[in-house]
C-alpha positions as CSV (number, residue, x, y, z in Angstrom):
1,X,75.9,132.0,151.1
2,X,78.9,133.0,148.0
3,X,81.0,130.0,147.8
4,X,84.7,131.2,147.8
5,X,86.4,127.9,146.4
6,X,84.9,124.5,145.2
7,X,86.8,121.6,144.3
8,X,84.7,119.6,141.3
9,X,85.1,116.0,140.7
10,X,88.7,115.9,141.9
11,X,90.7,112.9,140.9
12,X,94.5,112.3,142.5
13,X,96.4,109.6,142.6
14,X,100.1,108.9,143.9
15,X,101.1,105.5,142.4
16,X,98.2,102.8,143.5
17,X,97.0,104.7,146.2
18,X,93.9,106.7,145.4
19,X,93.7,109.8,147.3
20,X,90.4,111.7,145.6
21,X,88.3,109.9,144.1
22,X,85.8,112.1,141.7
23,X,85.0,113.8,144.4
24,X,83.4,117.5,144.9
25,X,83.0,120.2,147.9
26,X,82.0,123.9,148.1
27,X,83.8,126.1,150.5
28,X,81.3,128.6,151.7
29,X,82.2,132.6,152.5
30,X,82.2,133.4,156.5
31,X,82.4,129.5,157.3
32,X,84.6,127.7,159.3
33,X,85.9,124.2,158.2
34,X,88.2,121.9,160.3
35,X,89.4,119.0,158.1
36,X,90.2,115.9,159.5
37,X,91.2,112.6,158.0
38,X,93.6,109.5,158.2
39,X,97.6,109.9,157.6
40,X,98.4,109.8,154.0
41,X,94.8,110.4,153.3
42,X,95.5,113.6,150.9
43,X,94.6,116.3,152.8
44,X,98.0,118.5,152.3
45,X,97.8,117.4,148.7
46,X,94.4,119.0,148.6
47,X,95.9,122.5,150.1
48,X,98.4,122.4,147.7
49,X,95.7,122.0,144.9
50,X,93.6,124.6,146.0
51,X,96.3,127.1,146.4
52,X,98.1,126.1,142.5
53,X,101.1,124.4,143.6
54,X,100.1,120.4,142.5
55,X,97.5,119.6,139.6
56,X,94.5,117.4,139.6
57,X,94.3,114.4,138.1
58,X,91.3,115.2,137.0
59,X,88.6,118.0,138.1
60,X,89.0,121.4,138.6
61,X,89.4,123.8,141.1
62,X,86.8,126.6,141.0
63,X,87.8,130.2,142.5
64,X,85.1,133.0,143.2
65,X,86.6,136.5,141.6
66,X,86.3,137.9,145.0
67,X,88.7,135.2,146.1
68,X,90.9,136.4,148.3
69,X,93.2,133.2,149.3
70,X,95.7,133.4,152.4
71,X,97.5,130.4,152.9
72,X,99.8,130.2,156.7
73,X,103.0,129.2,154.8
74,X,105.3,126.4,156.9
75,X,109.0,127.7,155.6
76,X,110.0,130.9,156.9
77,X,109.6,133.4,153.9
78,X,112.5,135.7,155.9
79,X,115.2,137.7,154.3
80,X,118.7,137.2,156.7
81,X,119.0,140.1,159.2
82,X,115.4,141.7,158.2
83,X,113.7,142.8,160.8
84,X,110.2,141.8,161.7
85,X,108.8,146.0,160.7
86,X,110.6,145.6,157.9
87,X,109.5,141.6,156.3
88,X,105.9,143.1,157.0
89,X,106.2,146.3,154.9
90,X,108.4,144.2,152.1
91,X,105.3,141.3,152.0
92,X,102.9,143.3,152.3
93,X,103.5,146.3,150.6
94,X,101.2,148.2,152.6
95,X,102.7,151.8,154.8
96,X,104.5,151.6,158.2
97,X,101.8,152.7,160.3
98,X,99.4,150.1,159.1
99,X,102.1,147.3,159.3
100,X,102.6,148.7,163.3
101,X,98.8,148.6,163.8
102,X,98.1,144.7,162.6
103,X,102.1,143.8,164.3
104,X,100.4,145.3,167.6
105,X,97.4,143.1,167.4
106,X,99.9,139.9,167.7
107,X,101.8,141.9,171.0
108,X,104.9,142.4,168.2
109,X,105.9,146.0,169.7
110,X,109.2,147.2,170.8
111,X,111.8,145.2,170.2
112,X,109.9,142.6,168.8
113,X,109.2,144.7,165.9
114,X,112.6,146.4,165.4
115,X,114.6,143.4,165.9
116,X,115.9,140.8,163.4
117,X,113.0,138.5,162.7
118,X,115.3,135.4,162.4
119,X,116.7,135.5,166.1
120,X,112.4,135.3,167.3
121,X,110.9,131.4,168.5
122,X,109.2,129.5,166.1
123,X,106.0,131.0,168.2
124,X,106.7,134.4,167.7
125,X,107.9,134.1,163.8
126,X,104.0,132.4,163.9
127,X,102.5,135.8,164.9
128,X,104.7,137.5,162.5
129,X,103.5,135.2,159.6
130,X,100.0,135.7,161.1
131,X,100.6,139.7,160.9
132,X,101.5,139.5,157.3
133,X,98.9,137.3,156.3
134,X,96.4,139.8,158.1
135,X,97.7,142.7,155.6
136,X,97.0,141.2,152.7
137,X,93.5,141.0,153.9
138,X,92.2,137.5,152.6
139,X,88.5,136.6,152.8
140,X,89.3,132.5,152.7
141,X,92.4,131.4,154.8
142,X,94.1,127.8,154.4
143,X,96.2,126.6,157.3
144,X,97.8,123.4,157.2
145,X,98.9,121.9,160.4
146,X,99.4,125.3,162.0
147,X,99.3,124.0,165.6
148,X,102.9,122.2,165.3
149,X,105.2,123.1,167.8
150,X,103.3,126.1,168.9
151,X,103.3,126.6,172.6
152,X,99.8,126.9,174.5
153,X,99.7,130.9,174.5
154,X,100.4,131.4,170.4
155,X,97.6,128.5,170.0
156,X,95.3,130.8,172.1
157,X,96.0,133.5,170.3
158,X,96.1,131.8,166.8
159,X,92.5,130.4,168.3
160,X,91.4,134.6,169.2
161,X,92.4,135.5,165.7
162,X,90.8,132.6,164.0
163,X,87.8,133.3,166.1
164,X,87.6,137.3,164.9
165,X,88.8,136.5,161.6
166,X,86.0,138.0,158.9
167,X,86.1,135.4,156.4
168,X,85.9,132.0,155.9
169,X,88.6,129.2,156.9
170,X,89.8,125.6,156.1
171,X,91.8,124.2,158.5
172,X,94.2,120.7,158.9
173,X,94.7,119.5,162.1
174,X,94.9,116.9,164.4
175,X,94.0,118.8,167.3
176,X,90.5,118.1,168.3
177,X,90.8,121.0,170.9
178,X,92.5,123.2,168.5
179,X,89.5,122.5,166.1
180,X,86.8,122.6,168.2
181,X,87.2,126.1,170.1
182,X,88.2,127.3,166.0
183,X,85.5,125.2,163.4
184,X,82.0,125.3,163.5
185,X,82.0,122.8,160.4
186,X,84.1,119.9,159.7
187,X,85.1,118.6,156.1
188,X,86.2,114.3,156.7
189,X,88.5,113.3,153.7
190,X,88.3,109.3,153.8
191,X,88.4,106.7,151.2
192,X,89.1,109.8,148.6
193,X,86.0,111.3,149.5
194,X,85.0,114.6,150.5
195,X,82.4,115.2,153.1
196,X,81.5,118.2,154.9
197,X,79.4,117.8,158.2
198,X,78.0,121.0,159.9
199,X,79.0,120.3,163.1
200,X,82.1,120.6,165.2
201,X,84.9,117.9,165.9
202,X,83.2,116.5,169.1
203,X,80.0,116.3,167.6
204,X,81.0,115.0,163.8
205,X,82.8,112.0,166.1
206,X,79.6,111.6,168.1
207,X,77.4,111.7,165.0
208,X,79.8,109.5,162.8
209,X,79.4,106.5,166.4
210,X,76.1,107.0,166.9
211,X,75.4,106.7,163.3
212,X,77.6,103.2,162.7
213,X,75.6,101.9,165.8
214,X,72.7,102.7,164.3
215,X,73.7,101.0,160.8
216,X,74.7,97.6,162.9
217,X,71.4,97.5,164.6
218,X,69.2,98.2,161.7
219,X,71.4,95.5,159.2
220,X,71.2,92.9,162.8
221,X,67.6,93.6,162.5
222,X,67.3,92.8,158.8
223,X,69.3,90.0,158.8
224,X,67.5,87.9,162.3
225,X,63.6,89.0,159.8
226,X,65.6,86.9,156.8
227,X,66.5,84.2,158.8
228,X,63.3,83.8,159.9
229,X,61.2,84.3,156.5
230,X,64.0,82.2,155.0
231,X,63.1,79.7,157.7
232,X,59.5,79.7,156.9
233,X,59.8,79.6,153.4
234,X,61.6,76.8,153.7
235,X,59.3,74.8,155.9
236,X,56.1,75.6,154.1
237,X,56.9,76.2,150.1
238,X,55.9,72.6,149.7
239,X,52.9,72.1,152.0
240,X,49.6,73.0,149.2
241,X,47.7,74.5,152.6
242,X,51.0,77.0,152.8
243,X,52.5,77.3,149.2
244,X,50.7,81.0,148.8
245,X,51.8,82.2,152.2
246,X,55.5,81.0,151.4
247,X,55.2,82.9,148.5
248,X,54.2,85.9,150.3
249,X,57.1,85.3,152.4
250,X,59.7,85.2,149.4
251,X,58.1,88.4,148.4
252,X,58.7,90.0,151.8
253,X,62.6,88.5,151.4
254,X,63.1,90.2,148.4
255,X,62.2,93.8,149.6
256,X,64.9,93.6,152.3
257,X,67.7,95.2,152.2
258,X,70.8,95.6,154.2
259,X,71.7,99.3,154.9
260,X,75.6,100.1,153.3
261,X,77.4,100.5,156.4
262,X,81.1,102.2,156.6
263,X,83.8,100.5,157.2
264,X,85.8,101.7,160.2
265,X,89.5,102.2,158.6
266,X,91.9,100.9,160.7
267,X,93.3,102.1,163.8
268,X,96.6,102.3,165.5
269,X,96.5,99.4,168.6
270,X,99.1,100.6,171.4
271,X,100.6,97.1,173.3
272,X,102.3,99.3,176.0
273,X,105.4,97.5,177.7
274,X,104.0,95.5,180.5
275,X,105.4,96.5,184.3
276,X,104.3,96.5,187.6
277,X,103.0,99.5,189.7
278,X,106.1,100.6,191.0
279,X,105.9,102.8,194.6
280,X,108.4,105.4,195.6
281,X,110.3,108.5,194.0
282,X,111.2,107.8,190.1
283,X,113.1,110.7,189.7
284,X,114.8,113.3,191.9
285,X,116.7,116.4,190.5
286,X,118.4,118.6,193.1
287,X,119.8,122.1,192.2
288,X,119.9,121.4,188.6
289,X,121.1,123.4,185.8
290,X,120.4,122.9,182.4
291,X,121.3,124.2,179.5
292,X,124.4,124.7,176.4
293,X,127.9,125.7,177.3
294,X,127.7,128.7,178.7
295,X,124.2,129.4,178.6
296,X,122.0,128.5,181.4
297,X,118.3,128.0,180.5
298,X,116.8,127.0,183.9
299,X,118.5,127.0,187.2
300,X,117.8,125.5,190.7
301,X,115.4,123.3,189.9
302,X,114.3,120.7,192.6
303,X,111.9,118.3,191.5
304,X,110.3,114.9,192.2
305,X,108.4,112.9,190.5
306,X,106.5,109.5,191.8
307,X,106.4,106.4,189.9
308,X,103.5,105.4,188.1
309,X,102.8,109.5,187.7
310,X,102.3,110.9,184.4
311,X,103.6,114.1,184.4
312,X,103.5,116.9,181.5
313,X,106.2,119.4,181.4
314,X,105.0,122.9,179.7
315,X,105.9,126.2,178.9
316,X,106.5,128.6,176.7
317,X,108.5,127.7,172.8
318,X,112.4,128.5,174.0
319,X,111.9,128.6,178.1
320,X,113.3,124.8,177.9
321,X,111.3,121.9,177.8
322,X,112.8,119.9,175.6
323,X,116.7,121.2,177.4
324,X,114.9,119.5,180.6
325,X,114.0,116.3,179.1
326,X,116.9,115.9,177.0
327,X,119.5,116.5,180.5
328,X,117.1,113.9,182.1
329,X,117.9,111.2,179.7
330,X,121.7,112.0,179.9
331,X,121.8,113.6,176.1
332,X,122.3,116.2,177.5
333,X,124.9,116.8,180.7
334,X,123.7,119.0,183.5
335,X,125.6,122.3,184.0
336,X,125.4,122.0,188.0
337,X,123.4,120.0,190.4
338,X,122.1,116.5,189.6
339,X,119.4,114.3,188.1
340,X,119.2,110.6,189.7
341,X,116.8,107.8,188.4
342,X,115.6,105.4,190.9
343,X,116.6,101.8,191.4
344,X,115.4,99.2,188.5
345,X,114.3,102.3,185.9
346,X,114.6,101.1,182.5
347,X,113.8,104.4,180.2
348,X,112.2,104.5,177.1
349,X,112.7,107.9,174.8
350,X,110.9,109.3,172.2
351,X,112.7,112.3,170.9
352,X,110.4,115.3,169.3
353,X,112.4,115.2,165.7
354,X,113.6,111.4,166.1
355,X,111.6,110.6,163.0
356,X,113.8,112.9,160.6
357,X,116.8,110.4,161.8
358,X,116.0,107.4,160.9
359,X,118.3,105.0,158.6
360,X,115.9,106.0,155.3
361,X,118.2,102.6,153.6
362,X,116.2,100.4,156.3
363,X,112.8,98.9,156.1
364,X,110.2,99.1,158.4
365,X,111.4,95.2,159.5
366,X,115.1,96.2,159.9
367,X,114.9,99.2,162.0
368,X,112.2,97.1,164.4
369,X,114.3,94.5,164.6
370,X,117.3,96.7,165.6
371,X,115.2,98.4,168.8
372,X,113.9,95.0,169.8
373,X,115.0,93.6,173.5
374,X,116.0,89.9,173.9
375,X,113.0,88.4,175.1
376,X,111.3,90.0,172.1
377,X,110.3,87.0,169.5
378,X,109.8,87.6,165.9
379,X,106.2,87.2,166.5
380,X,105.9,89.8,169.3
381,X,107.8,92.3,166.7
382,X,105.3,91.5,163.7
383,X,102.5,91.7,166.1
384,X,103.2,95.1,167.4
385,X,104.1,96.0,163.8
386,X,100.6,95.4,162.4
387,X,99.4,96.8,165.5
388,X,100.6,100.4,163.9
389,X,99.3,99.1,160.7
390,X,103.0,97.9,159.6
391,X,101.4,93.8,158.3
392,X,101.9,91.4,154.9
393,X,104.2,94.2,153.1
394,X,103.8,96.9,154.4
395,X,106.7,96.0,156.7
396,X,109.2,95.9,154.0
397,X,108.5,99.3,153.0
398,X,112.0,101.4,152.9
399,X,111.7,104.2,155.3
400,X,113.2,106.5,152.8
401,X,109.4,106.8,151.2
402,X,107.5,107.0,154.4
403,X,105.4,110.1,155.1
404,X,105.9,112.2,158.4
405,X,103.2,110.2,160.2
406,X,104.6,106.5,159.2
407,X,107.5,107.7,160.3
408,X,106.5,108.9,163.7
409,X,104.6,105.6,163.7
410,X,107.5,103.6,163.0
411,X,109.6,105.3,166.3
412,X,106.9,104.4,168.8
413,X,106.2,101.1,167.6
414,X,110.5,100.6,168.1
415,X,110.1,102.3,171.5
416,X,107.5,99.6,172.9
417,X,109.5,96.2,171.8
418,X,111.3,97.1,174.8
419,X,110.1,96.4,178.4
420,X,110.5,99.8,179.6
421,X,108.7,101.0,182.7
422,X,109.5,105.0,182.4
423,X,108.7,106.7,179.1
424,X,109.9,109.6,178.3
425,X,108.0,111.5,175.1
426,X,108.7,114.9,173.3
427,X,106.0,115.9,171.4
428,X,104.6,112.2,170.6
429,X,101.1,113.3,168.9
430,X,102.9,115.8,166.3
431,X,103.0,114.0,163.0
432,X,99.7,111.9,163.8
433,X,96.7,111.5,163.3
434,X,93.5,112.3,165.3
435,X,92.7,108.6,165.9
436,X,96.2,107.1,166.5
437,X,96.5,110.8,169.4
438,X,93.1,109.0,171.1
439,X,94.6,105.2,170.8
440,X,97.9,106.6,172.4
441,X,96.3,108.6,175.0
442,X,94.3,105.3,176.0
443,X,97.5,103.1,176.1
444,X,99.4,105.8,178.4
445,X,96.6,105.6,180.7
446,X,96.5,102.1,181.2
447,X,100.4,102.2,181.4
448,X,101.6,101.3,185.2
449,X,104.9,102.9,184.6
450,X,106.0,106.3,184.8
451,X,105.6,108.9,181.8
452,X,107.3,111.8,181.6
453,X,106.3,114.1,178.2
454,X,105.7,117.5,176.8
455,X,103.0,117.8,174.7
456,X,100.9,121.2,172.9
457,X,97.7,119.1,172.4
458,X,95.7,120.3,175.3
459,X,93.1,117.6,174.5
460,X,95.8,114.7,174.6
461,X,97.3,115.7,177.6
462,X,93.8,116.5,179.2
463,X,93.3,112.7,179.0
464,X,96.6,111.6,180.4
465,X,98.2,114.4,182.8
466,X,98.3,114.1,186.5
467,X,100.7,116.7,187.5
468,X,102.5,119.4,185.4
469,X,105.7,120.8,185.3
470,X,106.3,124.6,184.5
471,X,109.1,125.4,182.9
472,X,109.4,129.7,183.0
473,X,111.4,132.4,183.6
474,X,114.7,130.5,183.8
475,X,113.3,127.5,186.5
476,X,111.5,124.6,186.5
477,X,108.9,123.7,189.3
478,X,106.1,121.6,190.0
479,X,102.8,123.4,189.1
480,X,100.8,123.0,192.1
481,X,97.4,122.1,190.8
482,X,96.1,119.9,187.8
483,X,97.0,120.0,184.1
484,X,93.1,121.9,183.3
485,X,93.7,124.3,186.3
486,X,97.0,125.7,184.3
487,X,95.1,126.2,181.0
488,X,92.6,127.9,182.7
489,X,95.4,130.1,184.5
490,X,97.1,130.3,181.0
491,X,93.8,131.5,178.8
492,X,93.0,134.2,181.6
493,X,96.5,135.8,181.0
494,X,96.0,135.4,177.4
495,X,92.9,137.1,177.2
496,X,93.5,140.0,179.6
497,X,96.7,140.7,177.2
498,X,94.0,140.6,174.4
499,X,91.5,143.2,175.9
500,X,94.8,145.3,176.8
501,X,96.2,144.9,173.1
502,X,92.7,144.7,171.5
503,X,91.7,148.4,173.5
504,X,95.0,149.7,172.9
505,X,94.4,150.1,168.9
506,X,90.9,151.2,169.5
507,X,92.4,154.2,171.7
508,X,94.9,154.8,169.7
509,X,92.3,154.9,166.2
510,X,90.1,157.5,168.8
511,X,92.6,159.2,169.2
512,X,93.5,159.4,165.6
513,X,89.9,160.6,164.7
514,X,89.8,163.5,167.0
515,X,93.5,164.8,165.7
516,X,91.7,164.4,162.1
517,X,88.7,166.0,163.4
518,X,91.1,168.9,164.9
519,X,93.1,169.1,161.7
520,X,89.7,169.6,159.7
521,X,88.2,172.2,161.6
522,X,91.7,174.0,161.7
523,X,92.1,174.2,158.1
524,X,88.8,175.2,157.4
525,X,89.3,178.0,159.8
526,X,92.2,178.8,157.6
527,X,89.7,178.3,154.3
528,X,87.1,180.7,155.5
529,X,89.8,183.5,156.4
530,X,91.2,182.7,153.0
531,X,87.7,183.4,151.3
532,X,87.1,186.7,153.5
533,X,90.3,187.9,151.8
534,X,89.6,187.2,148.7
535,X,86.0,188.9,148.6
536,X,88.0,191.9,150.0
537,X,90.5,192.1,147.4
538,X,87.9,191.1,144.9
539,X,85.6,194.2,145.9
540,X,88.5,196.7,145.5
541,X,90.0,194.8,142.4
542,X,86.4,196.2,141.0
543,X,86.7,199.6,142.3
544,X,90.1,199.9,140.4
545,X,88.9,199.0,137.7
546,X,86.3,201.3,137.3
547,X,88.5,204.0,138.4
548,X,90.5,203.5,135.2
549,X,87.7,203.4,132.9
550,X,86.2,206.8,134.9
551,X,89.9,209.0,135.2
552,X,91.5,211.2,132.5
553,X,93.9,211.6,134.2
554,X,97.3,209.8,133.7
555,X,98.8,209.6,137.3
556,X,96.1,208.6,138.6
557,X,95.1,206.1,136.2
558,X,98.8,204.9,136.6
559,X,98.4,204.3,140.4
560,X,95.0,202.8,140.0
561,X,96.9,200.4,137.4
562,X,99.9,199.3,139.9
563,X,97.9,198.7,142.6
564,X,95.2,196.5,140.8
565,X,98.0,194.6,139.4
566,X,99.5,194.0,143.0
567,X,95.7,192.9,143.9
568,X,95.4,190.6,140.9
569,X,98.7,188.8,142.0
570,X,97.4,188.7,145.9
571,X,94.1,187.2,144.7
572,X,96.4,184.7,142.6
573,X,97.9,183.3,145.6
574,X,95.3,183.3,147.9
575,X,93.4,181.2,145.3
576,X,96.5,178.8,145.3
577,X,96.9,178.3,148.7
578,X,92.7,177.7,149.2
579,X,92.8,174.7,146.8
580,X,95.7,173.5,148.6
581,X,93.6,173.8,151.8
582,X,90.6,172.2,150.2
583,X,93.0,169.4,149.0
584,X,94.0,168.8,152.5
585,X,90.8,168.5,153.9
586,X,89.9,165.6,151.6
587,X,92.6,163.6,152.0
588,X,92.6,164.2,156.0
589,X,88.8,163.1,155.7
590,X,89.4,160.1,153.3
591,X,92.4,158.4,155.3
């Protein structure tokens, strides 16, 4: 198999942290990659090296000459007031028709493709950056982090385009379900090496446990036999009758060896706030309106949730989630109706952009210490720290230089120094890594409280849900079944709308072929009547002219003249207007 893109004893490093260490992989054509590894492990800065924009240390990054890189940019490459026909056309520089076929294959018709780009969902700008990527035809796509923020229908369908995508992929995430129904392959960047498994998520996790058992066993092994030679050998080196067989023995020490066995890097450990199981209705909202100003989002909305339920709300990007949550925490005041807490509730928030607000003059220690509830010691707050790896001086980092993920890290850790017993999360797995999403999803489900969250990691939420929430089509009610029964409603929409858009362009390219087939057989209708006429002119063009060279006579040789000229002009023309003809044919048959 071609490899597309190899990176060759790649060296980075960002201060003392080592992020590659002299370390080389080959990205195959046609293969499927899901690349996983810790929070400020390197993995963006190794997109960004592969497509130009940040230099190796040292190493080099090889690219085939077929290379044909896409890369799913994260800032919206959008001109003000453009609409979404026209960005496609201006990136792409490809004709209107083909930027309406690929637009159609992401259900961007209508409107959608008329209208201003800018006033679309972050979903829905997705598909148009998907569209445009499409047109440039690449053969190797890079996408880093593209599951962020996306509701669950533009993840299916990023998952059916990834899935029918000819070409090979390499793909960051943290979402195991994302990667597994996308990546047959999956490329681990730990310790600033680069190793590529080929296996999915699910089993590169299995493998990578089943193997570190199988190192402890083996070393327990080896080490119980040198205790015991060492033992014998110890006993018997001086006894005459046994010096040769202690000897033996030594030799036997000396050939064993303990397999190298990998660290396990260390993981987040939740300390959830201790409560007790709580019984009764936690929240009641009765004909609620939510929403900005004048703008409702969602109206009549009864709900009720239990306590000690943990309850997803979902929906589409812009239906209102987040507007629900935020009017349920009182940041946000409802337009009509109300939303009452029951008695003793003590709410905990995590906000789904919380961690671009924090005071970046602050360390780690101050902004803890700030969130903190009275009964919190000192120790409790350093314990929970280096619980979400914040120990010795780490914890006087300033915030100002921590990455996306220590920041996200930093906000739950504040969240759970106080004793709340509802917690209310918006998007808590964006930002982190695959193994602090599983240490979280464990420590909500041993929480007794309440847990209210939104959440596009269908794999996190999988593990936690017991009843969802549907936010659609302007209300808000309780989905009556579980959390897998929605997806599964969910991907059957998703993919009859792909049969129906997927059949739709083959129609319409039928369609196409028999009006090209038509045209063809039309202007060669008009060629062959073109020919007949000239092979008619052509025979009396040669009767004329032999009239002139038989006659004396000058009246007739004048007519013959005249009219041979007319004939030569006729034959002129219907020569023109056959090449024409011919030239049309072509170019119906080569588009």
């Amino acid at each position: 198999m071609t490899t597309l893109l190899e990176i060759k004893n790649a060296e980075k490093r960002y201060g003392e942290q080592l992020l590659l260490d002299r370390t080389t992989v080959a990205l195959p054509q046609d293969c499927k990659i899901g690349m996983v590894g810790r929070n400020g492990a390197g993995k963006s800065t190794l997109i960004r090296a592969m497509i130009g924009e940040e230099d190796l240390d040292a190493g080099d990054v090889l690219r085939h000459p077929n290379l044909r890189l896409g890369y799913l940019r994260q800032h919206d490459p959008f001109k003000p007031g453009e609409t979404v026909l026209d960005f496609l056309i201006r990136d792409s520089g490809k004709p209107e028709w083909r930027c309406g076929e690929v637009a159609a294959e992401f259900a961007l018709a209508g409107d959608k493709l008329t209208g201003s780009v800018q006033t679309l969902s972050g979903g829905w700008q997705t598909r148009v950056k998907l569209a445009a990527l499409l047109l440039h035809e690449p053969n190797m796509l890079l996408l880093d982090e593209p599951t962020n923020f996306l509701d669950i229908r533009t993840q299916l369908l990023l998952e059916h385009f990834l899935k029918h995508f000819r070409g090979g992929c390499l793909i960051v995430s943290h979402d195991r379900g994302f990667l597994k129904a996308t990546c047959t392959h999956t490329l681990e960047l730990a310790r600033g090496e680069l190793n590529l498994f080929p296996a999915d998520i699910e089993t590169y996790v299995q493998k990578k446990s089943e193997q570190r058992i199988h190192d402890q066993k083996v070393n327990a092994a080896t080490l119980a036999k040198r205790k015991q030679l060492e033992t014998f050998i110890q006993k018997n080196r001086a006894n005459a009758n046994t010096a040769s067989q202690a000897r033996s023995k030594k030799k036997q020490l000396e050939k064993l060896t303990l397999i190298e066995e990998e660290t396990s890097e260390k993981t987040v450990r939740f300390h959830v706030p201790e409560t007790n199981l709580r019984q009764g209705t936690a929240l009641r909202c009765q004909d609620l309106a939510i929403g900005y100003g004048d703008q409702i989002v969602a109206d009549a909305i009864h709900l009720e949730i239990e306590h000690g339920n943990c309850t997803v709300v979902v929906g589409d990007n812009g239906q209102g989630k987040t507007t629900l949550l935020r009017t349920i925490v009182d940041s946000l005041a409802p337009l009509r109706g109300s939303c009452d807490w029951g008695h003793g509730c003590q709410i905990g928030v995590y906000a789904q952009h919380v961690y671009t607000t924090l005071p970046d003059e602050q360390t780690i220690l101050d902004y803890l210490d700030t969130c903190r509830g009275p009964e919190t010691s000192t120790q409790t707050l350093l314990d929970i720290a280096g619980s979400f790896l914040f120990s010795g001086d780490a914890i006087q980092k300033k915030i100002s230089v921590l990455s996306g993920g220590e920041r996200a890290r930093v906000c739950l850790a504040g969240l759970l120094l106080a004793p709340h017993n509802v917690l209310v999360l918006d998007e808590p797995g964006n930002h982190l890594d695959v193994e602090t999403v599983e240490a979280l999803a464990a420590a909500l489900h041993e929480f007794k409280g309440t847990v209210i969250l939104t959440s596009h990691d269908r794999h996190f939420v999988s593990q936690v849900a017991d009843s969802v929430i549907e936010v659609k089509d302007g209300g808000a009610t309780l989905y009556p079944a579980n959390y897998e029964s929605y997806l599964h409603r969910i991907q059957e929409e998703c993919d009859a709308v792909s049969e129906a858009e997927s059949d739709s362009p083959k129609r319409a390219a039928k369609k196409n072929q028999k009006a090209k087939r038509q045209q063809i057989r039309n202007v060669r209708k008009e060629l062959t009547a073109i020919e007949r006429k000239i092979t008619s002119r052509d025979s009396q063009r040669t009767i004329l002219r032999d009239r002139l060279l038989e006659t004396r006579d000058p009246l007739i040789a004048e007519k013959a003249h005249t009219e041979l000229t007319q004939i030569e002009k006729e034959i002129g023309e219907l020569e023109e207007q056959w090449l024409e003809l011919e030239q049309e044919t072509q170019d119906t048959a080569d588009d």
